[in-house]
DRENPA-3360 file (N, C-alpha, C; in nm, 2 decimals, always signed):
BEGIN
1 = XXXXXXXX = +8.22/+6.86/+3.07/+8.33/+6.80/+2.98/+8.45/+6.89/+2.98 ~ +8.57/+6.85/+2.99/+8.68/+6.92/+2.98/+8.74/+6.90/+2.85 ~ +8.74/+7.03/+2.83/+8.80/+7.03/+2.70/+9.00/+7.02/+2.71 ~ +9.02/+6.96/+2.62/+9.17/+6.94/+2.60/+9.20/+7.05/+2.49 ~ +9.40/+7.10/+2.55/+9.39/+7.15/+2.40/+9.52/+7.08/+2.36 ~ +9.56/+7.15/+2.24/+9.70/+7.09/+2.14/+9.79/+7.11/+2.24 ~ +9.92/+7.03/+2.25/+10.05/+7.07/+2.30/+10.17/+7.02/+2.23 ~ +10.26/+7.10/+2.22/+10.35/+7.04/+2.14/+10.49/+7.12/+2.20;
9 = XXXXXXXX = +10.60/+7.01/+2.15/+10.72/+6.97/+2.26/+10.80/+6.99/+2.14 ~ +10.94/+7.06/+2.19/+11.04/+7.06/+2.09/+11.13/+6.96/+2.08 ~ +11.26/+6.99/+2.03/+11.37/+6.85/+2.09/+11.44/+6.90/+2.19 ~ +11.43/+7.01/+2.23/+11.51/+7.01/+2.39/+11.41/+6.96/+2.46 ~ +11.28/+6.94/+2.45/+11.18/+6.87/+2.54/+11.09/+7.03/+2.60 ~ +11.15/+7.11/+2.57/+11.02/+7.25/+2.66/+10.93/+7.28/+2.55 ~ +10.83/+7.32/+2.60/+10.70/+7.31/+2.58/+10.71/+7.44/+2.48 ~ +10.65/+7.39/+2.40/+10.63/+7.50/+2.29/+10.48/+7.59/+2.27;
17 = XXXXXXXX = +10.38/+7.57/+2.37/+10.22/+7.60/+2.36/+10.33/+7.79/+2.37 ~ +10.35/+7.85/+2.51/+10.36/+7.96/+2.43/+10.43/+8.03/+2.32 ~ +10.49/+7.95/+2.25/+10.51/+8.00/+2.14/+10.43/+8.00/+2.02 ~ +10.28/+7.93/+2.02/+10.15/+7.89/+1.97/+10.10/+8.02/+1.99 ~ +10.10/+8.09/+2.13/+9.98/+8.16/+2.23/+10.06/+8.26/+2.16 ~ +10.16/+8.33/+2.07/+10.21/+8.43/+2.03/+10.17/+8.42/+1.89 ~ +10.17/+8.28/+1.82/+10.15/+8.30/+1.67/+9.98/+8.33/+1.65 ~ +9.96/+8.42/+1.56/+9.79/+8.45/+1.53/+9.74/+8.33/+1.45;
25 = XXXXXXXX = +9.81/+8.27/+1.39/+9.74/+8.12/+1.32/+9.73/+8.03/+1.42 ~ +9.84/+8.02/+1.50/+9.83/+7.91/+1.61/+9.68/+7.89/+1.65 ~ +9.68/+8.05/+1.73/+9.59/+8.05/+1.80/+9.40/+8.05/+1.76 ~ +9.43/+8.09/+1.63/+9.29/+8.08/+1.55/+9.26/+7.92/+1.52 ~ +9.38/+7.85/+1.46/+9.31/+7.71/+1.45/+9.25/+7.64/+1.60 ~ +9.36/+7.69/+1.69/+9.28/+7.66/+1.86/+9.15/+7.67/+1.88 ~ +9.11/+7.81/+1.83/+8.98/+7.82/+1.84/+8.88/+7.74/+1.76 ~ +8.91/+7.76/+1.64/+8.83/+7.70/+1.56/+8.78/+7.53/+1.58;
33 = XXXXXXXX = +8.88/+7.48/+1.64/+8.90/+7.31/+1.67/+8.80/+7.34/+1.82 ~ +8.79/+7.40/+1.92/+8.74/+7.43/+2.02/+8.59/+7.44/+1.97 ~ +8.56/+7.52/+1.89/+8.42/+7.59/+1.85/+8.38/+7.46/+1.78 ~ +8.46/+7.35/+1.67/+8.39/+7.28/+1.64/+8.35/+7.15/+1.75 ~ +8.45/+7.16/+1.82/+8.37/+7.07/+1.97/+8.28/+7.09/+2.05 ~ +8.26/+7.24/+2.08/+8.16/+7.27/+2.12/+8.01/+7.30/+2.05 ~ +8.06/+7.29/+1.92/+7.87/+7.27/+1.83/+7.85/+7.13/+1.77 ~ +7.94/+7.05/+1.77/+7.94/+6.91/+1.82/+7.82/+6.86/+1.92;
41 = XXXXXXXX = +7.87/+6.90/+2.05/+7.83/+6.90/+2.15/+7.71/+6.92/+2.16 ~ +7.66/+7.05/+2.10/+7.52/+7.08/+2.11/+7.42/+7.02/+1.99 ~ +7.51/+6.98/+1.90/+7.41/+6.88/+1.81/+7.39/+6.74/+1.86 ~ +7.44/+6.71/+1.97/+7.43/+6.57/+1.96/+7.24/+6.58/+1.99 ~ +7.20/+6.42/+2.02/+7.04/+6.43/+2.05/+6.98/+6.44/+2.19 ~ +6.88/+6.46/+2.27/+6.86/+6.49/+2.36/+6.88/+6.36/+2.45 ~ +6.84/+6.26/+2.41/+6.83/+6.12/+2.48/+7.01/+6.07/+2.49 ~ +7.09/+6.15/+2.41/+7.22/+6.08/+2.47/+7.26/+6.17/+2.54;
49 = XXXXXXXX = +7.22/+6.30/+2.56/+7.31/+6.35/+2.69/+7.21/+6.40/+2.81 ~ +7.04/+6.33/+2.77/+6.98/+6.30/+2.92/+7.07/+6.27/+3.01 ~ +7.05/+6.34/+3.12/+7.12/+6.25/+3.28/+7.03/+6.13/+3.28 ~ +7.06/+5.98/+3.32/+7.03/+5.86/+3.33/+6.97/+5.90/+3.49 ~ +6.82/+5.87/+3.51/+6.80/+5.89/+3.69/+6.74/+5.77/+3.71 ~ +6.79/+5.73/+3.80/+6.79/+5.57/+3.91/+6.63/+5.63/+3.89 ~ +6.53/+5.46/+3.91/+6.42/+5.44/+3.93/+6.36/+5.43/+4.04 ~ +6.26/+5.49/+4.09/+6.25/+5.45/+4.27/+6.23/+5.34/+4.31;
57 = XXXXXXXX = +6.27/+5.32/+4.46/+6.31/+5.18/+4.48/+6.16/+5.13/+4.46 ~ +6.18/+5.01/+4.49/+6.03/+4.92/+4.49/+5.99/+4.87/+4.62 ~ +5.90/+4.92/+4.68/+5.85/+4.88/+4.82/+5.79/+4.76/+4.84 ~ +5.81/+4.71/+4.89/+5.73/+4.51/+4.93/+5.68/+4.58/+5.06 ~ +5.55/+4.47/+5.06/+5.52/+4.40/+5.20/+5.49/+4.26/+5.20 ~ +5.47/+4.21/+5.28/+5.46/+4.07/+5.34/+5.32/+4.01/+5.30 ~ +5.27/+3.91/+5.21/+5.19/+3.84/+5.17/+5.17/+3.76/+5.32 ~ +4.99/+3.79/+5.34/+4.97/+3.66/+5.45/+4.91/+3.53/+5.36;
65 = XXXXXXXX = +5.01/+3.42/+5.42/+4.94/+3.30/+5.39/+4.84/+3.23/+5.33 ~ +4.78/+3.15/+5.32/+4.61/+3.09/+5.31/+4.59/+3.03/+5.44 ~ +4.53/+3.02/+5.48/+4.49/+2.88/+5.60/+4.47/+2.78/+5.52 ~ +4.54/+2.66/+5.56/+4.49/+2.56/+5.57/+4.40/+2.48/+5.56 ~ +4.28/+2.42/+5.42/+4.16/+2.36/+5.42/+4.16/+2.31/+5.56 ~ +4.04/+2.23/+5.62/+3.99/+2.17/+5.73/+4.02/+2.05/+5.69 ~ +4.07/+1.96/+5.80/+4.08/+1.83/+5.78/+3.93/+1.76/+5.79 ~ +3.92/+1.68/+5.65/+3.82/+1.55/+5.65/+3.84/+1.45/+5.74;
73 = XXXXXXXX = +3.77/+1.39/+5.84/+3.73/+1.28/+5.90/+3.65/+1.20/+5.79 ~ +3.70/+1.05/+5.82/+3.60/+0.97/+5.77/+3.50/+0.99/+5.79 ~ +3.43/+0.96/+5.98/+3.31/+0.98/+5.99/+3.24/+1.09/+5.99 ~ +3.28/+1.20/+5.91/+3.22/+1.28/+5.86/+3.16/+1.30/+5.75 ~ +3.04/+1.32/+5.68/+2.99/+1.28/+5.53/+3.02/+1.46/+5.46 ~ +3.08/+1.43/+5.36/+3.09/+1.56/+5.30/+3.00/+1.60/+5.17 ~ +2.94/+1.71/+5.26/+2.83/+1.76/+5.13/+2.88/+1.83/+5.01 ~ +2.86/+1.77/+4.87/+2.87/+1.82/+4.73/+2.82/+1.89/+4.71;
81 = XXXXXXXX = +2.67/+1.91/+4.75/+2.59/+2.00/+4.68/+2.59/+2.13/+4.66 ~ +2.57/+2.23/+4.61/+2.58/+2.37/+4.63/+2.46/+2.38/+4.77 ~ +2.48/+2.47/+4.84/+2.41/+2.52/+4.95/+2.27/+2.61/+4.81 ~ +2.16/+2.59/+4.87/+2.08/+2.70/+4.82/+1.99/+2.76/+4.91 ~ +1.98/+2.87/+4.89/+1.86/+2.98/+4.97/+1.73/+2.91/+4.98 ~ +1.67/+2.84/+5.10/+1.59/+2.78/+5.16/+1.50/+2.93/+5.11 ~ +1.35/+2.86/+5.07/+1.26/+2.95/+4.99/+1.08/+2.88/+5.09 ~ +1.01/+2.95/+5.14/+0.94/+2.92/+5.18/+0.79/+2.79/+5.08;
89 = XXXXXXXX = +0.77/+2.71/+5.13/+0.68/+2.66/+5.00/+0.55/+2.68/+5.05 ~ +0.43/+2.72/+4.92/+0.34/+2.76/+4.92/+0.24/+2.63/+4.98 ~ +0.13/+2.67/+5.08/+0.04/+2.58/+5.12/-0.02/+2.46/+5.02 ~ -0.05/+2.38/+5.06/-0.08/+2.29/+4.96/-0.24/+2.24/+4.97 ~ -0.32/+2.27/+4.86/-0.48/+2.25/+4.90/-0.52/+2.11/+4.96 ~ -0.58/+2.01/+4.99/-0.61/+1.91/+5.03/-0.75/+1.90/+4.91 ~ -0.74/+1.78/+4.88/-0.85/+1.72/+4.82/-1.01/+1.67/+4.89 ~ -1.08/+1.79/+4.81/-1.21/+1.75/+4.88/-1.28/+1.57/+4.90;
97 = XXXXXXXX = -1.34/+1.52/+5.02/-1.34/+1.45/+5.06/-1.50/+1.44/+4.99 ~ -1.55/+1.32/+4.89/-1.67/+1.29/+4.83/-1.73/+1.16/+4.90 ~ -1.85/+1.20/+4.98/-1.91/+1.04/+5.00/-2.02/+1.01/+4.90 ~ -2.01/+0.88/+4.89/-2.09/+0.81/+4.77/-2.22/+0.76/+4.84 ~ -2.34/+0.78/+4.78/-2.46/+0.69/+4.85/-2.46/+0.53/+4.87 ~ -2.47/+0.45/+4.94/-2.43/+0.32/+4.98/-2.54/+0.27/+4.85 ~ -2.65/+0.33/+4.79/-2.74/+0.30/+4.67/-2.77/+0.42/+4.59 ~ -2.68/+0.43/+4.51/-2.72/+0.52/+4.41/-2.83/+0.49/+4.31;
105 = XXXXXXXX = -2.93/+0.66/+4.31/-3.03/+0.57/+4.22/-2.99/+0.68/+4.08 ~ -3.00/+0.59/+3.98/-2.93/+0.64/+3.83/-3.12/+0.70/+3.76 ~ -3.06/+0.78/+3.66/-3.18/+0.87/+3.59/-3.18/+0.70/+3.52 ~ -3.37/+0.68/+3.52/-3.41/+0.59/+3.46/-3.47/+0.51/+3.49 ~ -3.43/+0.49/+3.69/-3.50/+0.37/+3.75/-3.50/+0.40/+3.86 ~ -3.61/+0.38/+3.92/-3.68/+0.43/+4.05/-3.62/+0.34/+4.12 ~ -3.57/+0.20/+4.14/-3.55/+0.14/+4.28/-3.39/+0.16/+4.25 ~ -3.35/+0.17/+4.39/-3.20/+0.19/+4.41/-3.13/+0.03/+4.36;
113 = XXXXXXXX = -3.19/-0.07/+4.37/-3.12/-0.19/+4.37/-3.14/-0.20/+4.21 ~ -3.22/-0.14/+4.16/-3.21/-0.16/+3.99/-3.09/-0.16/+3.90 ~ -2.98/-0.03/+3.96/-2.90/+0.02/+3.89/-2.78/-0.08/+3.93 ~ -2.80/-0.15/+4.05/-2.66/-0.28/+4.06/-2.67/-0.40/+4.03 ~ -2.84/-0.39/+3.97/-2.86/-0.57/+3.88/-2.76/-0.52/+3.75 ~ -2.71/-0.66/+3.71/-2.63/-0.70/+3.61/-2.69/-0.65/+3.48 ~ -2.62/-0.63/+3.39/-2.69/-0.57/+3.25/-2.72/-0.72/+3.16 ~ -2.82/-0.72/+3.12/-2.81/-0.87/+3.00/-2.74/-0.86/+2.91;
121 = XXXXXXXX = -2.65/-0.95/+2.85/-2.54/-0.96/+2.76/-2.64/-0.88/+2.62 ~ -2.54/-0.88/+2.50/-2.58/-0.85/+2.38/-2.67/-0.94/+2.28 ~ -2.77/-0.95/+2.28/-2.82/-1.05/+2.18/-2.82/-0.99/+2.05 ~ -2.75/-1.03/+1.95/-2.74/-0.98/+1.81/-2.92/-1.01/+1.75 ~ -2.93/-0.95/+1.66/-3.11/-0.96/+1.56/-3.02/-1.07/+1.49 ~ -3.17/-1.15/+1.47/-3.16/-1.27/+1.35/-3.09/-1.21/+1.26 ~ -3.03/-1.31/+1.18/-2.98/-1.32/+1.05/-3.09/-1.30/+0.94 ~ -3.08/-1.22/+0.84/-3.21/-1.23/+0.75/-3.19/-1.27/+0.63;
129 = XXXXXXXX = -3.31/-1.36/+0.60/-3.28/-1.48/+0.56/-3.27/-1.44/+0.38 ~ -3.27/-1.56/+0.34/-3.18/-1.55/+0.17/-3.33/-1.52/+0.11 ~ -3.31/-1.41/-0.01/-3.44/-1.41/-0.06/-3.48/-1.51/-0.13 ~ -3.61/-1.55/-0.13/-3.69/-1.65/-0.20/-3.70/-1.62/-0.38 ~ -3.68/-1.74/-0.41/-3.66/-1.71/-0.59/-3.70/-1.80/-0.69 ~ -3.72/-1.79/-0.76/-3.83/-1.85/-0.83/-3.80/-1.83/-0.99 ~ -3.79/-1.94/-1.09/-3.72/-1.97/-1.19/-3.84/-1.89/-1.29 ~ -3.83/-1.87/-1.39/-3.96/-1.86/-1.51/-4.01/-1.97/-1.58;
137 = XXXXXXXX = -4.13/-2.01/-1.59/-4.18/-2.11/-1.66/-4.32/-2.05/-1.76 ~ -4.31/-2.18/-1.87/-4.37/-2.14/-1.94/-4.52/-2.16/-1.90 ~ -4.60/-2.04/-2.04/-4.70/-2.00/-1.94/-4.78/-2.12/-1.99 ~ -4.90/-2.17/-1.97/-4.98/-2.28/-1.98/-5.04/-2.24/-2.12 ~ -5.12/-2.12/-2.11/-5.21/-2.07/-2.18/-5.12/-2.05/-2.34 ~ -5.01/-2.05/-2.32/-4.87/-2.05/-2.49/-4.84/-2.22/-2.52 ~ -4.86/-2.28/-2.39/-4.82/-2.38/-2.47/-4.82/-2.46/-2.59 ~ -4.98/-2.46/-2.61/-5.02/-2.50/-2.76/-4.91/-2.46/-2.84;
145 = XXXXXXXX = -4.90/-2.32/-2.86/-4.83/-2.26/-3.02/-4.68/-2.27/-2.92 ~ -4.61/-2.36/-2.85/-4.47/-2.28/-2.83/-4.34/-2.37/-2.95 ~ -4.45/-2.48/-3.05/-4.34/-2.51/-3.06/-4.32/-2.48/-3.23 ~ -4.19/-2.44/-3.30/-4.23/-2.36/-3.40/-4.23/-2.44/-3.54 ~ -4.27/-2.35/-3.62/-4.29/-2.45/-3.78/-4.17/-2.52/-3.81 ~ -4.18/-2.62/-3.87/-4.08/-2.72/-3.92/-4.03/-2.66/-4.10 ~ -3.92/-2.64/-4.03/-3.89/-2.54/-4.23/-3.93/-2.64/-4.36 ~ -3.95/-2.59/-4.43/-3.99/-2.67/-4.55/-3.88/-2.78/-4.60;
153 = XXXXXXXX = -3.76/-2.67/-4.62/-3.64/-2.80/-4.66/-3.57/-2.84/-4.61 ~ -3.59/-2.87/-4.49/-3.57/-3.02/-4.39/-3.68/-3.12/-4.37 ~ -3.79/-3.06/-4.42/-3.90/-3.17/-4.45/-3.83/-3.22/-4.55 ~ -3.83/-3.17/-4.67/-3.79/-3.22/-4.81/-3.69/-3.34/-4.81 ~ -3.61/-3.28/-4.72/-3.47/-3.35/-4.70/-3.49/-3.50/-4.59 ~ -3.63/-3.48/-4.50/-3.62/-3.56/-4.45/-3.52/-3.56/-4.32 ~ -3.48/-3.47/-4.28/-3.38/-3.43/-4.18/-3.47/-3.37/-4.04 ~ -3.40/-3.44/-3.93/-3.46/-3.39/-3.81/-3.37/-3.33/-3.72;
161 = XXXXXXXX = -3.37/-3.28/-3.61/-3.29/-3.19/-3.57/-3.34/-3.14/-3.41 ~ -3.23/-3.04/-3.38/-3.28/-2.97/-3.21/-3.17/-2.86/-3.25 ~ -3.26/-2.76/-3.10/-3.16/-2.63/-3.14/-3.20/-2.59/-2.98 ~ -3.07/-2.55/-2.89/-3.06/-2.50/-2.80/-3.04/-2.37/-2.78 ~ -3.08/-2.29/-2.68/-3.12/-2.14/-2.70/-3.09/-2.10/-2.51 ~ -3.06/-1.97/-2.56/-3.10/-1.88/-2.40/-3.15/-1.73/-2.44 ~ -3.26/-1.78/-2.40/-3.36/-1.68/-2.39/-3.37/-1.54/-2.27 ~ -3.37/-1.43/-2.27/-3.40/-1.32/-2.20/-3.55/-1.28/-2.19;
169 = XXXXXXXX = -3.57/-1.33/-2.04/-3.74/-1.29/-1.98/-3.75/-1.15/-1.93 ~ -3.87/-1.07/-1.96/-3.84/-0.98/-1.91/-3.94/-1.01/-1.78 ~ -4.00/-0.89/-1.71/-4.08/-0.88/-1.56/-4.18/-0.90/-1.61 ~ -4.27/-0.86/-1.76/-4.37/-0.95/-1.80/-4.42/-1.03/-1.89 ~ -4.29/-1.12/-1.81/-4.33/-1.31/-1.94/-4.31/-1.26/-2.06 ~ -4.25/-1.16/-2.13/-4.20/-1.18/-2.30/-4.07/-1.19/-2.30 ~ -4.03/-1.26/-2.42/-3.92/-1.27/-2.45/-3.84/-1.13/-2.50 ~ -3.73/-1.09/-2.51/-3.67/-1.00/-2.54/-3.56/-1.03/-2.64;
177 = XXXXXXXX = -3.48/-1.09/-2.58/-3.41/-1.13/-2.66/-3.35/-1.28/-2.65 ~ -3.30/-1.32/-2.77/-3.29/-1.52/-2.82/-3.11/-1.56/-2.82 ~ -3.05/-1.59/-2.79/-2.89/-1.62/-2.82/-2.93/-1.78/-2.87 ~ -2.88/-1.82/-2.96/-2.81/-1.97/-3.01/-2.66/-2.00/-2.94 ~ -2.70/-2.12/-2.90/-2.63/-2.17/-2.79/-2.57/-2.33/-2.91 ~ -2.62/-2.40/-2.98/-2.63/-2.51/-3.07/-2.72/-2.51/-3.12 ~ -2.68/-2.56/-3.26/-2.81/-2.64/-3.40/-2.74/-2.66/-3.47 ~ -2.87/-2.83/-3.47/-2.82/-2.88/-3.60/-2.78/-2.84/-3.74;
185 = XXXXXXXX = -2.88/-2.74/-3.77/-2.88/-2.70/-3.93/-2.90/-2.56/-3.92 ~ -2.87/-2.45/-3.96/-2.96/-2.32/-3.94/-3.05/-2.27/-3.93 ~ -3.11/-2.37/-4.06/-3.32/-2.34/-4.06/-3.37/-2.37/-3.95 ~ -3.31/-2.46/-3.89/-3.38/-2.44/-3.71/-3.41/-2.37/-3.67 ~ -3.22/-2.31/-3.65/-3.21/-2.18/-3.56/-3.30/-2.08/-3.56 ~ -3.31/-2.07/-3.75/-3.39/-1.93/-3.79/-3.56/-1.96/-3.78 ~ -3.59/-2.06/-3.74/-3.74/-2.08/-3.74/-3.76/-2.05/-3.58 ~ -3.63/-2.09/-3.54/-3.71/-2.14/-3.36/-3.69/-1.98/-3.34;
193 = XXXXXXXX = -3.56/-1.86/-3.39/-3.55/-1.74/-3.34/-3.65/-1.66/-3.37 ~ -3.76/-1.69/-3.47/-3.83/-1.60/-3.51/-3.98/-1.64/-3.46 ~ -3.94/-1.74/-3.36/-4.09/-1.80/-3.34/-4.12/-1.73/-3.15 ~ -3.98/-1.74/-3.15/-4.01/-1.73/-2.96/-4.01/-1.54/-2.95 ~ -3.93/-1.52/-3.07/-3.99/-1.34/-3.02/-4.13/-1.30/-3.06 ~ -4.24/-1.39/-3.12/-4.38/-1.40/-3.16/-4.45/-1.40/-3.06 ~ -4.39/-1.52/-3.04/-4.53/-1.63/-2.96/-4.50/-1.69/-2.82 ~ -4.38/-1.69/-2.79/-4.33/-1.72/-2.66/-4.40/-1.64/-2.54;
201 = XXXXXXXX = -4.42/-1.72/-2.40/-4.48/-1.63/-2.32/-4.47/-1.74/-2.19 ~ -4.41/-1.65/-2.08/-4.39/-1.72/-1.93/-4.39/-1.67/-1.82 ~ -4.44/-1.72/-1.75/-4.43/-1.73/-1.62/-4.35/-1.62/-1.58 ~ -4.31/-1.47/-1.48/-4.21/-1.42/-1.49/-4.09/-1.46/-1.40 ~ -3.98/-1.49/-1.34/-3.95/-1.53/-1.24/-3.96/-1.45/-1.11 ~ -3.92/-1.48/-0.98/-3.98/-1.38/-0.84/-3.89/-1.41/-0.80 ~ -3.91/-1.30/-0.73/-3.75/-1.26/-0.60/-3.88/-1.21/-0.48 ~ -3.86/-1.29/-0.40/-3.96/-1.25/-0.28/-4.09/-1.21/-0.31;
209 = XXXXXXXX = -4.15/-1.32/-0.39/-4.29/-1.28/-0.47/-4.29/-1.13/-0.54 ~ -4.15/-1.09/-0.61/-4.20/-0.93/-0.67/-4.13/-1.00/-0.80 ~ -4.20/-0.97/-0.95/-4.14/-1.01/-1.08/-4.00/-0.95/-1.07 ~ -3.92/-1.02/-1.14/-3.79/-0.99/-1.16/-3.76/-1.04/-1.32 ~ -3.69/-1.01/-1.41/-3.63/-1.01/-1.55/-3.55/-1.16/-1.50 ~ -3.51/-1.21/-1.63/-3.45/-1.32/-1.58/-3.40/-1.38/-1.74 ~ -3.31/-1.53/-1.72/-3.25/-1.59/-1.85/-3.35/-1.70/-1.83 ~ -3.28/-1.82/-1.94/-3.35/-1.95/-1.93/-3.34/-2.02/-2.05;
217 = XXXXXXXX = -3.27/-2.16/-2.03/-3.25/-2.18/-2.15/-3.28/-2.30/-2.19 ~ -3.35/-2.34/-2.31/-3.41/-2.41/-2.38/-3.42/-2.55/-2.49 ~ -3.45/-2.63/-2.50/-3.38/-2.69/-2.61/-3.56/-2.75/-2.68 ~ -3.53/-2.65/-2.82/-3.66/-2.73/-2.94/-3.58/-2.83/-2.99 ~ -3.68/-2.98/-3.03/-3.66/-3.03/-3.12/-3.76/-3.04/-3.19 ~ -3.67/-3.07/-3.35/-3.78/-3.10/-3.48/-3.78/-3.25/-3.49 ~ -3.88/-3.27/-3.52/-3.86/-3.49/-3.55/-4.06/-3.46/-3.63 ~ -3.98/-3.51/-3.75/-4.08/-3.60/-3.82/-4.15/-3.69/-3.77;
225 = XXX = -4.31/-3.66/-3.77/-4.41/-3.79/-3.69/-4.45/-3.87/-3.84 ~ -4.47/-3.82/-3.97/-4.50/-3.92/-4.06/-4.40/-3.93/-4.15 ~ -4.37/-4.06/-4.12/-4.26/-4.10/-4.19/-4.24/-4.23/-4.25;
% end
């Protein structure tokens, strides 16, 4: 960098610097103006008074081409598939070869032609049959007493009557217990209920000839013979 200094001209026009270069102030402010350009200078920052250096050139070479895919013919079939590494395959066993006897003879029966007679269809077992049953009747030997006293005041009254009942037989021919089913009057009821858990006696009823408990039901009447 060149430094510049002050110059100054009079009015005849001649230069007046040496008459500067003689005065002692002249020349000190010269300096001083000098010295502050030069620590200027050295304050500035490193990146503005770097030298700027060109970048090296850039070298090329020549790119080769692609070739050209292969031209498709129609009558050519084009394969999609990915290619794969042909892999040897493992031998393959064969199936043992079984001959059958032209007469097989089966566990059970000694002639060979037994086992290719036809089987006989299913025959279901009889149906078994409904058990046999048998009602209660009265016994022969009770008949005499089965039929019961006539209450006194319905004699009196002259009133005759009936009283229907169901009786509970047990497995041997007694009565157990009496239900009133109808009656005429009550004294019936209460004569005939207190007569058949006495004196009643039957036959028991059967379920395949074995006694079985059973119902049965009845009808007393009372009727006046002298009248």
């Amino acid at each position: 960098m060149r430094l510049m200094g002050l110059q100054t001209t009079g009015a005849d026009g001649r230069s007046r610097y040496g008459a500067a270069r003689r005065s002692p102030l002249g020349l000190g402010g010269t300096i001083a103006v000098h010295a502050l350009l030069v620590g200027g200078f050295l304050l500035l920052p490193k990146e503005v008074i770097d030298i700027v250096r060109p970048s090296p050139p850039i070298e090329t070479y020549p790119v080769p081409e692609d070739a050209p895919p292969p031209e498709i013919t129609p009558d050519q079939p084009v394969d999609t598939k990915t290619p794969q590494t042909s892999r040897p395959q493992p031998p393959t066993a064969t199936d043992p070869v079984i001959t059958l006897p032209t007469n097989p003879v089966f566990p059970g029966t000694s002639d060979p032609g037994d086992s290719l007679k036809p089987v006989d269809p299913y025959v279901p077992p009889p149906p078994i049959p409904d058990p046999v049953l048998t009602e209660a009747q009265i016994d022969p030997r009770a008949l005499p007493g089965f039929q019961p006293d006539y209450p006194g005041t319905m004699i009196r009254q002259g009133m005759e009557g009936k009283v229907t009942v169901r009786v509970s037989i047990s497995a041997q021919g007694r009565v157990t217990a009496i239900e009133k089913i109808s009656a005429t009057d009550d004294s019936f009821w209460l004569a005939t209920q207190r007569h058949a858990l006495r004196q009643w006696r039957f036959r028991p009823a059967t379920r395949d000839g074995v006694a079985v408990s059973s119902t049965k039901v009845l009808t007393v009447r009372f009727t006046l013979t002298d009248r």
